[in-house]
DOPAMI-174869 format. One record per residue: residue number from 1; residue in three letters; x, y, z of N, C-alpha, C in turn. Coordinates in nm, 2 decimals. Layout:
BEGIN
+-------+------+--------+--------+--------+--------+--------+--------+--------+--------+--------+
! marnu ! senu !   n.c1 !   n.c2 !   n.c3 !  ca.c1 !  ca.c2 !  ca.c3 !   c.c1 !   c.c2 !   c.c3 !
+-------+------+--------+--------+--------+--------+--------+--------+--------+--------+--------+
!   NUM !  Ala !      X !      Y !      Z !      X !      Y !      Z !      X !      Y !      Z !
...
+-------+------+--------+--------+--------+--------+--------+--------+--------+--------+--------+
//
This chain:
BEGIN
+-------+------+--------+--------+--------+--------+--------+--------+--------+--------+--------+
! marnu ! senu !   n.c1 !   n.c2 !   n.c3 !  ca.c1 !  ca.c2 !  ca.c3 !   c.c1 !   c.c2 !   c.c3 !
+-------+------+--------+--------+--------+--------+--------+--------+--------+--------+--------+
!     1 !  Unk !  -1.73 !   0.43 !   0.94 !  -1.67 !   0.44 !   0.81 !  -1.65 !   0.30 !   0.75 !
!     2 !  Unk !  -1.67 !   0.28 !   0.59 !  -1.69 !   0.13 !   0.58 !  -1.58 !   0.13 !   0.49 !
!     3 !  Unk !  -1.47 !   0.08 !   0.50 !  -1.30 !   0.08 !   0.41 !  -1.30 !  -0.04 !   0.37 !
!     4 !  Unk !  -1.28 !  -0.05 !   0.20 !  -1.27 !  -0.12 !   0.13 !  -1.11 !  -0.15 !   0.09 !
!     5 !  Unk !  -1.05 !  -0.29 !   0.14 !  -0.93 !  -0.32 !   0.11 !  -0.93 !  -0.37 !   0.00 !
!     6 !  Unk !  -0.82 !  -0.33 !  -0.11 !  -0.76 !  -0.44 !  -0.17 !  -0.65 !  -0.50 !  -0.22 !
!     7 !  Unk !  -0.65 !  -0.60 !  -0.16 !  -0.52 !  -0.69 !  -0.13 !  -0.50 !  -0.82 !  -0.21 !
!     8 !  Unk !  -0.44 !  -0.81 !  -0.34 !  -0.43 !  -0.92 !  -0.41 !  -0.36 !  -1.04 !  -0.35 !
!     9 !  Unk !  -0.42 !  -1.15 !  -0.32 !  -0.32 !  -1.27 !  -0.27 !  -0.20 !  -1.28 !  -0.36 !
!    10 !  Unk !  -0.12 !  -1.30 !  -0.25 !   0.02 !  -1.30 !  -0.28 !   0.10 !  -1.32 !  -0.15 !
!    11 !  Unk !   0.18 !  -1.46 !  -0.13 !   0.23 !  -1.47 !  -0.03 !   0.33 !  -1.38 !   0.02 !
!    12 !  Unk !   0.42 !  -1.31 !  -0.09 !   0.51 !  -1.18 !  -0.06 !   0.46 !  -1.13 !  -0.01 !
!    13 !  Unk !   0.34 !  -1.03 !   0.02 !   0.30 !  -0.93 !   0.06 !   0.18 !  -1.00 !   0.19 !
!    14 !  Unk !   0.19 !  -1.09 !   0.21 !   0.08 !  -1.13 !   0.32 !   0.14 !  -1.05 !   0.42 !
!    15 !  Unk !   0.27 !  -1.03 !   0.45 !   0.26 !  -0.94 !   0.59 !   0.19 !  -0.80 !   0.61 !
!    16 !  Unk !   0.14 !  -0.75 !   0.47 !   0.07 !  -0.62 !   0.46 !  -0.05 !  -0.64 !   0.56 !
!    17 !  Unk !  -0.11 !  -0.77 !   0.54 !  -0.24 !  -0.83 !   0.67 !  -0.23 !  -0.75 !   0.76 !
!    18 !  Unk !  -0.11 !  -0.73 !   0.85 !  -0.11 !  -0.72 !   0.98 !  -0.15 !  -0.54 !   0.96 !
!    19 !  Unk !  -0.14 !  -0.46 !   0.83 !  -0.16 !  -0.30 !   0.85 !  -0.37 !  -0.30 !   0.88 !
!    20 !  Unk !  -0.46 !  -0.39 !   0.80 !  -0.59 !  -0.39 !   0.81 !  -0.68 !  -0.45 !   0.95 !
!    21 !  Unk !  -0.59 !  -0.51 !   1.01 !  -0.62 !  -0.59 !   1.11 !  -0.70 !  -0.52 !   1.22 !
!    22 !  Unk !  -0.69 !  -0.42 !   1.27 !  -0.77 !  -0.28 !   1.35 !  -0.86 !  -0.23 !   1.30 !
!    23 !  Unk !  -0.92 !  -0.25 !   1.14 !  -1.01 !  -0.23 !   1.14 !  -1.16 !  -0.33 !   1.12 !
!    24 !  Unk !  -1.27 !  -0.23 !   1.19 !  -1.36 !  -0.31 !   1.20 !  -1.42 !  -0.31 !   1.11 !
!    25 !  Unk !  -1.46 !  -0.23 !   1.06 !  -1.62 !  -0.25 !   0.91 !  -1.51 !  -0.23 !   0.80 !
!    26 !  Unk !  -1.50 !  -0.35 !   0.78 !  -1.42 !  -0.35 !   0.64 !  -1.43 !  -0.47 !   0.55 !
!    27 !  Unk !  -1.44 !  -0.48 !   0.40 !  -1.47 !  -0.60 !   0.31 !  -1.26 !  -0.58 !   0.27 !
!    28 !  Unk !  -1.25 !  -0.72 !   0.29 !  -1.10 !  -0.72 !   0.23 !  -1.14 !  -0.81 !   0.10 !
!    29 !  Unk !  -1.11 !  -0.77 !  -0.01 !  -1.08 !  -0.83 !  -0.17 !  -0.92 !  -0.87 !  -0.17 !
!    30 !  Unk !  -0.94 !  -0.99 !  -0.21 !  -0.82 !  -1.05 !  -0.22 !  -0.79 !  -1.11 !  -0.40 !
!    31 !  Unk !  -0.93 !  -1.11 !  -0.46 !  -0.88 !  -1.18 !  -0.59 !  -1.04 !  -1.22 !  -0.62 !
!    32 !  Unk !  -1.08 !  -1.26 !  -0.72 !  -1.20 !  -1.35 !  -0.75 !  -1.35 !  -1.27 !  -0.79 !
!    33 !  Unk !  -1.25 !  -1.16 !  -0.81 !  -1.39 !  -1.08 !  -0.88 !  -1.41 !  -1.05 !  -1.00 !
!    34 !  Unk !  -1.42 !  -0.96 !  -1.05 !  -1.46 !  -0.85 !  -1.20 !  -1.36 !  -0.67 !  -1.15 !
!    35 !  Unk !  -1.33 !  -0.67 !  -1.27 !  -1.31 !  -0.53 !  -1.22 !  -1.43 !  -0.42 !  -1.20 !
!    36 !  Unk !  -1.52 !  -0.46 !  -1.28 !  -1.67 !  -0.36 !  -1.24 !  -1.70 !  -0.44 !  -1.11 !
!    37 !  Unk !  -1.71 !  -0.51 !  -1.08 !  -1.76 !  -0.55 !  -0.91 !  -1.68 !  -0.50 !  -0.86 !
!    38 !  Unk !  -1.56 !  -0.46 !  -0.86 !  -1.48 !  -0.42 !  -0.78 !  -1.49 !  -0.21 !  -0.79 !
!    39 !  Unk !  -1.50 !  -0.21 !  -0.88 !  -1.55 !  -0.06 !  -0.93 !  -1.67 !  -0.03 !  -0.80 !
!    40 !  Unk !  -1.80 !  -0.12 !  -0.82 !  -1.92 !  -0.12 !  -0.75 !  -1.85 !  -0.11 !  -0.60 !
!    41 !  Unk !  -1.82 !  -0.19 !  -0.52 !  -1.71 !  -0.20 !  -0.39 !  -1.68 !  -0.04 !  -0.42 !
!    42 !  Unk !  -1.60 !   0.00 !  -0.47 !  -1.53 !   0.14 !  -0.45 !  -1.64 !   0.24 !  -0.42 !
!    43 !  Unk !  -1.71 !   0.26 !  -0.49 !  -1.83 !   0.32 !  -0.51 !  -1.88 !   0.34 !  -0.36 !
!    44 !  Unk !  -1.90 !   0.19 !  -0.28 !  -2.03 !   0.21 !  -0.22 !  -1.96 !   0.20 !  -0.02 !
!    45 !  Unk !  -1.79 !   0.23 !  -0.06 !  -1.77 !   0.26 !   0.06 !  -1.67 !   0.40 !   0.08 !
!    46 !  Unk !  -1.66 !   0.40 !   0.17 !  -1.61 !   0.54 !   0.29 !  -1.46 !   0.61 !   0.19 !
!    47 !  Unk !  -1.35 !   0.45 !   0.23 !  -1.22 !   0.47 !   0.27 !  -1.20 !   0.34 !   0.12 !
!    48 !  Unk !  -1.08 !   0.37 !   0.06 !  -1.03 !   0.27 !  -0.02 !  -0.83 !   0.26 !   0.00 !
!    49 !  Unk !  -0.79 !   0.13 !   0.02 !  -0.69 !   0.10 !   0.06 !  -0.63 !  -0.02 !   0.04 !
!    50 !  Unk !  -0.54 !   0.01 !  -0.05 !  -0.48 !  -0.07 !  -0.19 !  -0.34 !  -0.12 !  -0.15 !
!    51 !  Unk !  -0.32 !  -0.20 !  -0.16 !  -0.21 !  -0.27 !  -0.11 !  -0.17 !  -0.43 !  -0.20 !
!    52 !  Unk !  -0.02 !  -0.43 !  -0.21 !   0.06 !  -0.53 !  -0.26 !   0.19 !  -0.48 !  -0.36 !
!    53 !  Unk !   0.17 !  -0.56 !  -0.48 !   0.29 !  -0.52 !  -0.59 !   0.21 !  -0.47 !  -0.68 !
!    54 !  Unk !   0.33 !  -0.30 !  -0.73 !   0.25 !  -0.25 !  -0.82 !   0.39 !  -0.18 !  -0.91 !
!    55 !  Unk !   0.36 !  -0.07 !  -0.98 !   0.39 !  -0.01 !  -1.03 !   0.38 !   0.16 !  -1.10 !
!    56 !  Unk !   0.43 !   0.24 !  -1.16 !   0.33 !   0.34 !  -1.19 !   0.21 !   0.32 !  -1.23 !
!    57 !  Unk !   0.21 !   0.23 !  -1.34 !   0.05 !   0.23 !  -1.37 !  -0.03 !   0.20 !  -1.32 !
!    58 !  Unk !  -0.03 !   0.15 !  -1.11 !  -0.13 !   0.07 !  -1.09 !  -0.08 !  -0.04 !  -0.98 !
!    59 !  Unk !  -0.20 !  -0.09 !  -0.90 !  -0.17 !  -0.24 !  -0.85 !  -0.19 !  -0.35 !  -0.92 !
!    60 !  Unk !  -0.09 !  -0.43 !  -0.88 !  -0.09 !  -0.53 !  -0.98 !  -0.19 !  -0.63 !  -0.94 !
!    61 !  Unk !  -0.26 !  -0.69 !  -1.05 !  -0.38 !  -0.82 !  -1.00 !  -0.31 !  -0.97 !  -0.98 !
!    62 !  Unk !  -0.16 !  -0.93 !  -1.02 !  -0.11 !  -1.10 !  -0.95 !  -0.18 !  -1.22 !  -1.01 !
!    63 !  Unk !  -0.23 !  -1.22 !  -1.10 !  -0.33 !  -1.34 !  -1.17 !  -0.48 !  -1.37 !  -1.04 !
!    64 !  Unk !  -0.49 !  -1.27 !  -0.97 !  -0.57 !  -1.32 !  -0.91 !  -0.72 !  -1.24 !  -0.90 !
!    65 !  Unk !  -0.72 !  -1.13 !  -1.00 !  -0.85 !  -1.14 !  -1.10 !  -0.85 !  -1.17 !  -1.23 !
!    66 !  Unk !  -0.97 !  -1.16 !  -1.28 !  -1.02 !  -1.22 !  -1.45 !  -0.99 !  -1.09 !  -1.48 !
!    67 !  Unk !  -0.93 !  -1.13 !  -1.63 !  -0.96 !  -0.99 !  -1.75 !  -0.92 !  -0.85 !  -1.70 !
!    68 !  Unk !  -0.79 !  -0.84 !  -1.61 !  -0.73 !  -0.72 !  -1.59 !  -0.62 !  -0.67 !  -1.64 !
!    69 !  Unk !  -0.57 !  -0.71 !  -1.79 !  -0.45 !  -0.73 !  -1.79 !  -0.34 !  -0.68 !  -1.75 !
!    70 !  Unk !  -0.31 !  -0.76 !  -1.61 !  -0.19 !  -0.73 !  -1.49 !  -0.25 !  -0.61 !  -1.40 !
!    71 !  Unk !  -0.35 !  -0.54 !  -1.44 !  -0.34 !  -0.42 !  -1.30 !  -0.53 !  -0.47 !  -1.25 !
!    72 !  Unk !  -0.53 !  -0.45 !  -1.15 !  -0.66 !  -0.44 !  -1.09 !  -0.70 !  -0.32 !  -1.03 !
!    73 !  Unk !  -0.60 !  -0.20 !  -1.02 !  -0.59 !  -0.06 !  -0.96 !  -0.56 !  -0.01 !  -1.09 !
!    74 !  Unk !  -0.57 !   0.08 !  -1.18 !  -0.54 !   0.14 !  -1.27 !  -0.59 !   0.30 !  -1.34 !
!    75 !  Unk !  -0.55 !   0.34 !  -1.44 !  -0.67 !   0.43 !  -1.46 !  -0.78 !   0.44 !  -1.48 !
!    76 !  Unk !  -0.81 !   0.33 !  -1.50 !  -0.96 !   0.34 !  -1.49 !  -1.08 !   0.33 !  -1.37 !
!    77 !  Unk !  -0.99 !   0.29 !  -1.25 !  -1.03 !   0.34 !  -1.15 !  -1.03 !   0.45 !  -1.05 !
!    78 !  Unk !  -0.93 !   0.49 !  -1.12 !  -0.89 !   0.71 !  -1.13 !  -1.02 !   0.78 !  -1.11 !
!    79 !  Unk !  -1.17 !   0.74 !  -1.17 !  -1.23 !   0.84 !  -1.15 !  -1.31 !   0.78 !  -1.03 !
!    80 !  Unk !  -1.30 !   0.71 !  -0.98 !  -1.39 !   0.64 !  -0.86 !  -1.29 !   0.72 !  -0.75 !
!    81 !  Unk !  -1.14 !   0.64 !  -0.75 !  -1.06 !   0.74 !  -0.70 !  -1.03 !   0.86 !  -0.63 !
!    82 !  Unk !  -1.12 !   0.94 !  -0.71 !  -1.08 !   1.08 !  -0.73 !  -1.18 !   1.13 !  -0.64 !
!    83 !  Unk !  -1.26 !   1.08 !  -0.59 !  -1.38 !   1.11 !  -0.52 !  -1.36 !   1.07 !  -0.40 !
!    84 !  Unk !  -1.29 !   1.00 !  -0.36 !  -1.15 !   0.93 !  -0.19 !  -1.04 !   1.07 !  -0.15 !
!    85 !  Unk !  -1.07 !   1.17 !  -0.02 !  -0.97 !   1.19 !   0.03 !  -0.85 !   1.12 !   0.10 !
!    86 !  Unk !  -0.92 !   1.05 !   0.14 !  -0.84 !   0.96 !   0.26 !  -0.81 !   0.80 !   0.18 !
!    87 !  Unk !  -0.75 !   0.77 !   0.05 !  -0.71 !   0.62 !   0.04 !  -0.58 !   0.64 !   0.10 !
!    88 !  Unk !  -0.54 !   0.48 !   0.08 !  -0.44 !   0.49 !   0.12 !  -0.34 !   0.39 !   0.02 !
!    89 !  Unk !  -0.29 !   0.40 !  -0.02 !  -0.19 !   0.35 !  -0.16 !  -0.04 !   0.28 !  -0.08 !
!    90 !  Unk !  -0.03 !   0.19 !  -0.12 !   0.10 !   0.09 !  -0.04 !   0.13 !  -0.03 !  -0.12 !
!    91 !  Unk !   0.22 !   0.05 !  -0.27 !   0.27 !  -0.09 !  -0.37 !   0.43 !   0.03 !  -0.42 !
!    92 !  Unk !   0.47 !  -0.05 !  -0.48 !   0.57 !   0.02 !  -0.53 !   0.58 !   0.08 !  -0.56 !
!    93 !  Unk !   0.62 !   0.25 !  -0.61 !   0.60 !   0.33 !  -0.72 !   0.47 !   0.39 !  -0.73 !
!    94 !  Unk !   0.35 !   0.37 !  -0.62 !   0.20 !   0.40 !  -0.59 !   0.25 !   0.61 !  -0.59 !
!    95 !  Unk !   0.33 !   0.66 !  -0.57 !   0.34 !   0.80 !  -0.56 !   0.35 !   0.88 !  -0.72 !
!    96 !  Unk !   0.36 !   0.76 !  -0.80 !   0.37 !   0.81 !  -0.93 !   0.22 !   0.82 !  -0.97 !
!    97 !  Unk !   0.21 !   0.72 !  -0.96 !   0.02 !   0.66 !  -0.98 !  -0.04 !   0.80 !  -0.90 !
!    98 !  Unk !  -0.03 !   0.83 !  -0.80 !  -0.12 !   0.92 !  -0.74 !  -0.04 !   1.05 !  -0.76 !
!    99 !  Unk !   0.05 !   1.06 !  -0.78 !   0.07 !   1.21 !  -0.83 !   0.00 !   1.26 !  -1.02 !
!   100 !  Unk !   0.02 !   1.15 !  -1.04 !  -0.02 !   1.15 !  -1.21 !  -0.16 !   1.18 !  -1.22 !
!   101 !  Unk !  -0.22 !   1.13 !  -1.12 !  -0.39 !   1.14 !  -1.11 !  -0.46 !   1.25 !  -1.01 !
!   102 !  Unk !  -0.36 !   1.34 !  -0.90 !  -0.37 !   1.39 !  -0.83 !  -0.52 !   1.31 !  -0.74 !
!   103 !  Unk !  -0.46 !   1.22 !  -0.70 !  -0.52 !   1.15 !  -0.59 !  -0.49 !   1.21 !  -0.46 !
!   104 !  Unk !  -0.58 !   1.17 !  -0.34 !  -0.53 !   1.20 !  -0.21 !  -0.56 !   1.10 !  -0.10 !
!   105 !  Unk !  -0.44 !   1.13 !  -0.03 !  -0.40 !   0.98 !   0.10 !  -0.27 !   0.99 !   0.12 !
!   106 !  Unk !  -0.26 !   0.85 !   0.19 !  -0.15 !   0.81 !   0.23 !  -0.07 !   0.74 !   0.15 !
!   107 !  Unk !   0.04 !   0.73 !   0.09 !   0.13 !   0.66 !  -0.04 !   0.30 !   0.63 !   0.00 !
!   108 !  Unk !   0.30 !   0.53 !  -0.06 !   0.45 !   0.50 !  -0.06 !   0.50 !   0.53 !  -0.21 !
!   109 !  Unk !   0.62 !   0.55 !  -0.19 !   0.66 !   0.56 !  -0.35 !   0.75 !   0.39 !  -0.35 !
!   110 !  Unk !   0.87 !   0.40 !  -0.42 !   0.92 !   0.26 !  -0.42 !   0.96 !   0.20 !  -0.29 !
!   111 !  Unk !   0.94 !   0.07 !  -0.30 !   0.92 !   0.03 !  -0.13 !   0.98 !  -0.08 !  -0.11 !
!   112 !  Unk !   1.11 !  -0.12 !  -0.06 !   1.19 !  -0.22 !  -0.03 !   1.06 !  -0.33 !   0.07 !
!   113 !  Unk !   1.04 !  -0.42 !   0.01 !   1.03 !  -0.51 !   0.05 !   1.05 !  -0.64 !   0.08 !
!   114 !  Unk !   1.15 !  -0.69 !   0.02 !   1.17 !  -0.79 !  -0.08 !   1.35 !  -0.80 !  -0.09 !
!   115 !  Unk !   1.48 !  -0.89 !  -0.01 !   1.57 !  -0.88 !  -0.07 !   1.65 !  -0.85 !  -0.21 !
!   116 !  Unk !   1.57 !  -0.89 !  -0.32 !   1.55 !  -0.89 !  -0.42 !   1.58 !  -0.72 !  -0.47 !
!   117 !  Unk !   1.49 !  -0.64 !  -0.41 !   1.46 !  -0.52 !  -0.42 !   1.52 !  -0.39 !  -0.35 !
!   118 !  Unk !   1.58 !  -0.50 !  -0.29 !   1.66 !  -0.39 !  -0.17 !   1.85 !  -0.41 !  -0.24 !
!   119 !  Unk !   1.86 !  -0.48 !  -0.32 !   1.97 !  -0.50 !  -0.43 !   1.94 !  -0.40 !  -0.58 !
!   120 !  Unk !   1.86 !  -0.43 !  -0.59 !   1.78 !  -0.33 !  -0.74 !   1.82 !  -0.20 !  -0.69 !
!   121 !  Unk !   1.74 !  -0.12 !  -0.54 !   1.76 !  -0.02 !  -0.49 !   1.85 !   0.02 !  -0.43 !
!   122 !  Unk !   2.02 !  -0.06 !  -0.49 !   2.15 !  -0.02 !  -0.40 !   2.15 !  -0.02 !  -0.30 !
!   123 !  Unk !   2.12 !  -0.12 !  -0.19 !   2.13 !  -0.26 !  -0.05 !   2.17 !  -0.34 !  -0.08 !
!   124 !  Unk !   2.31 !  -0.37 !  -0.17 !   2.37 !  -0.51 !  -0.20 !   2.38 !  -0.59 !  -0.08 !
!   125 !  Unk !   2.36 !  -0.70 !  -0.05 !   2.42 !  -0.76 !   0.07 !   2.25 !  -0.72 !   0.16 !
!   126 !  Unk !   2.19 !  -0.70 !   0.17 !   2.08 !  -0.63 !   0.27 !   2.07 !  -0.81 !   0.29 !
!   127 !  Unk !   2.02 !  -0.87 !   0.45 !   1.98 !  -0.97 !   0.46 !   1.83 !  -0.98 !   0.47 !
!   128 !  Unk !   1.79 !  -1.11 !   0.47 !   1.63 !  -1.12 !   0.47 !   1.60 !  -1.08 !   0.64 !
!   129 !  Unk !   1.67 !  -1.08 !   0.77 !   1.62 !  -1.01 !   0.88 !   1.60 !  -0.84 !   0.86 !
!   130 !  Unk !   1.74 !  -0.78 !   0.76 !   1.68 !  -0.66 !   0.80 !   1.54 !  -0.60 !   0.72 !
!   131 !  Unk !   1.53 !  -0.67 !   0.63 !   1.40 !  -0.66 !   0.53 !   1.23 !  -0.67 !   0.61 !
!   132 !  Unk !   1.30 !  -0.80 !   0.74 !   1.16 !  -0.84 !   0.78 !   1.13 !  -0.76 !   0.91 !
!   133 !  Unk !   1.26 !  -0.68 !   1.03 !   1.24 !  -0.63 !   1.04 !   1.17 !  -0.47 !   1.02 !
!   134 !  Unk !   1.25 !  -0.44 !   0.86 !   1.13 !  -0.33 !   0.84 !   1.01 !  -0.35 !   0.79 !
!   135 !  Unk !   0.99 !  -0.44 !   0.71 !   0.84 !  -0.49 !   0.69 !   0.76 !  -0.51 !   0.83 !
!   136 !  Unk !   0.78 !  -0.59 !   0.92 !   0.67 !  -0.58 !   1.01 !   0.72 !  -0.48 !   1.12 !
!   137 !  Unk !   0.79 !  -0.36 !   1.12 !   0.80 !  -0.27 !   1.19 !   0.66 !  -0.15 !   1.09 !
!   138 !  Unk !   0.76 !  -0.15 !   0.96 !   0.64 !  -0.06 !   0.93 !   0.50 !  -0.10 !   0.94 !
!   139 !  Unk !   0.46 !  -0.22 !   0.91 !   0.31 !  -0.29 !   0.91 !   0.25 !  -0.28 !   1.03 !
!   140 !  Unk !   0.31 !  -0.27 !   1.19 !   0.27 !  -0.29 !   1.30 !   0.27 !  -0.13 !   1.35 !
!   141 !  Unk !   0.32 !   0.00 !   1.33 !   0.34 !   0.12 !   1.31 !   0.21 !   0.19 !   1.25 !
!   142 !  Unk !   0.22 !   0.13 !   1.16 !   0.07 !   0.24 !   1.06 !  -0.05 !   0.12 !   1.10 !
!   143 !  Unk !  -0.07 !   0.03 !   1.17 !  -0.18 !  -0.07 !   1.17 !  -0.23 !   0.03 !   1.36 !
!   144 !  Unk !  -0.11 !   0.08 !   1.42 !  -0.15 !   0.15 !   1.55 !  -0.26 !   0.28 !   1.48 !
!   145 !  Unk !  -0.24 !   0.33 !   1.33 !  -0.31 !   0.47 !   1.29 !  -0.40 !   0.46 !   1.23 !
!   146 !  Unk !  -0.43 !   0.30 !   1.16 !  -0.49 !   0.28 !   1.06 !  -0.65 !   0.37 !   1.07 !
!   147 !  Unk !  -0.67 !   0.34 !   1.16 !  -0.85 !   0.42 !   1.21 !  -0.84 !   0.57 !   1.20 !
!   148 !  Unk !  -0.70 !   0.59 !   1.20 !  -0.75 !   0.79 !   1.21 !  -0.72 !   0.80 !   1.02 !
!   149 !  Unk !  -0.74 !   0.97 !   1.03 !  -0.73 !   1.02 !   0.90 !  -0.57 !   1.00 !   0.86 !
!   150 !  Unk !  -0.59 !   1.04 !   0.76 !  -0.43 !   1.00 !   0.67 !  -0.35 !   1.10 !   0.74 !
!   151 !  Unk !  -0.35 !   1.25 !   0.77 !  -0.27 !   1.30 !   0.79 !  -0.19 !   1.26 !   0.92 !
!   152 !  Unk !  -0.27 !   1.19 !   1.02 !  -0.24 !   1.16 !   1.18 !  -0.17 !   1.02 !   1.11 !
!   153 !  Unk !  -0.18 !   0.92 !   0.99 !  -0.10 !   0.82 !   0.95 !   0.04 !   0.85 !   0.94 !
!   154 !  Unk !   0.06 !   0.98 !   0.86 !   0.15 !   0.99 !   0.77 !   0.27 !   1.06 !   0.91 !
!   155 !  Unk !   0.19 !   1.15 !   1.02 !   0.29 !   1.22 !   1.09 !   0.34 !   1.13 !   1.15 !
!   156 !  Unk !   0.28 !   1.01 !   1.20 !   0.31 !   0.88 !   1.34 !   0.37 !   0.84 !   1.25 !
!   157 !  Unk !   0.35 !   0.71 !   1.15 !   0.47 !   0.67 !   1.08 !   0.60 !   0.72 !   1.02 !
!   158 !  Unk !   0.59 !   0.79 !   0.99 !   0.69 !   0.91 !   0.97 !   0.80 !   0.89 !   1.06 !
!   159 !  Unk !   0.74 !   0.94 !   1.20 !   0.82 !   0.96 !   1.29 !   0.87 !   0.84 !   1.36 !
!   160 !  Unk !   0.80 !   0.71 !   1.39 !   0.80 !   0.61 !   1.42 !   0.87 !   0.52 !   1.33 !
!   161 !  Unk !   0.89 !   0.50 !   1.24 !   0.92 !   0.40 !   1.14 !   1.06 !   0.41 !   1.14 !
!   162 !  Unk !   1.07 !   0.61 !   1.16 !   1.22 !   0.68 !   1.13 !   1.30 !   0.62 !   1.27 !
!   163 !  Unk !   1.22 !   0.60 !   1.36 !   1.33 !   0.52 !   1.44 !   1.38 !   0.39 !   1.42 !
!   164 !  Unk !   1.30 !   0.33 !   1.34 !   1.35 !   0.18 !   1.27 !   1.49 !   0.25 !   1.20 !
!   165 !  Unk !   1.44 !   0.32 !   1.13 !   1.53 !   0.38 !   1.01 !   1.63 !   0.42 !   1.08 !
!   166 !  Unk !   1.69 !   0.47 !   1.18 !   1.80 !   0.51 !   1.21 !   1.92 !   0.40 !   1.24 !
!   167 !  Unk !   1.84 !   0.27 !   1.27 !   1.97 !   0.20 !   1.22 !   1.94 !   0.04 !   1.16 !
!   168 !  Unk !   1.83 !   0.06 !   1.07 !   1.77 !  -0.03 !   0.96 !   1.84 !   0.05 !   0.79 !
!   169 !  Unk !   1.89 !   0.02 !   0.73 !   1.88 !   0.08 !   0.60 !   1.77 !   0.04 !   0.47 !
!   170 !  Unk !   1.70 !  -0.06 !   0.51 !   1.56 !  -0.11 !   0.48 !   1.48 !   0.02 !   0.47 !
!   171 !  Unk !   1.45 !   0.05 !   0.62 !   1.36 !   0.14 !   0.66 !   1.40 !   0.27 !   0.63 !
!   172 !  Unk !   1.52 !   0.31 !   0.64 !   1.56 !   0.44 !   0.60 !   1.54 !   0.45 !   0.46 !
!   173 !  Unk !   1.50 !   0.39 !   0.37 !   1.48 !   0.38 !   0.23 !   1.35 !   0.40 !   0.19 !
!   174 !  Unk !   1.28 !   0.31 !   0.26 !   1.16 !   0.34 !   0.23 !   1.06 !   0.43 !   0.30 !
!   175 !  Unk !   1.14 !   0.51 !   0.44 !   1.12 !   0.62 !   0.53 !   1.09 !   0.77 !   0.41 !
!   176 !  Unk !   1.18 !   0.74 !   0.37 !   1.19 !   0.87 !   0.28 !   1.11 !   0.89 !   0.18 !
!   177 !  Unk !   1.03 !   0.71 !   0.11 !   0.94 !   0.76 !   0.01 !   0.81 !   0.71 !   0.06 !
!   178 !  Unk !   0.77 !   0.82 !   0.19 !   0.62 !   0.78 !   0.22 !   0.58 !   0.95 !   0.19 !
!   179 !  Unk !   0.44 !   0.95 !   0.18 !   0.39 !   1.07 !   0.13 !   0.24 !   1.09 !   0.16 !
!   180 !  Unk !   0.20 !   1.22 !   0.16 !   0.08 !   1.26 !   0.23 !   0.01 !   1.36 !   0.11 !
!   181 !  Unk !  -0.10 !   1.33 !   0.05 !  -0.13 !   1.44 !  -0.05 !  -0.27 !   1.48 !  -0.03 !
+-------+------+--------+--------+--------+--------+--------+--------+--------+--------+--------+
//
């Protein structure tokens, strides 16, 4: 299977790295293309798997494509999309994006990553350890599943992550908004 990542550089989210790292036949996009070359990419592989900062409408391009303004994942990629059982969606708010579009995979909805964010999401006081342990708990968790189908992702992390979660409030937070469609 040939899985097309894309991962807008961005030092916040470089620890997402460690979820692609298991797999073998894979092109990682990080920035420096077109959005039609990147359309072509979707097209001409297996698996698509989107990752960094996003929002409903989309992943964000982080200034690090041309002429996207702000999203490099968007609707207009919806119909290439739509044609992926198995992506896998991992930015903020990505459950709105794929419920709106009736996409299917593995998704996070909003997703503490970030002190910053874990204040926004009612974790006042959250420190930057509990943050990093749930970032590279979850990242190291779903990087053991990354090779099977979504549904074998979503049950292992799930259940795995939830042990972070039991006495992480990081992870308990963003335990609750992972999803399987």
């Amino acid at each position: 299977m040939k899985t097309l990542i894309v991962h807008p550089k961005d030092a916040s989210t470089s620890f997402l790295d460690i979820v692609y790292n298991p797999i073998s036949n894979k092109t990682v996009i990080t920035g420096g293309i077109s959005k039609q070359e990147l359309h072509e990419l979707i097209e001409s592989h297996d698996r698509v798997m989107m990752m960094g900062h996003g929002s409903p409408g989309g992943l964000f391009s982080v200034g690090q494509f041309s002429k996207t303004y702000g999203f490099i994942i968007d609707k207009e990629t919806v119909p290439l999309l739509e044609k992926k059982d198995n992506s896998v969606f991992i930015w903020c708010n990505a459950d709105q994006f794929v419920n709106r579009f009736d996409l299917k995979g593995f998704y996070s909805g909003m997703f503490i990553s970030e002190v910053g964010e874990a204040m926004y999401c009612g974790l006042p006081g959250t420190k930057q350890t509990v943050v990093d342990e749930s970032n590279y708990g979850f990242c190291n968790i779903i990087a053991n599943y990354i090779n099977d189908d979504c549904k074998v992702i979503f049950e292992n992390v799930k259940k795995e992550y939830g042990l972070i979660a039991e006495n992480n409030p990081v992870a308990q937070y963003n335990n609750k908004r992972l999803y399987l469609s």
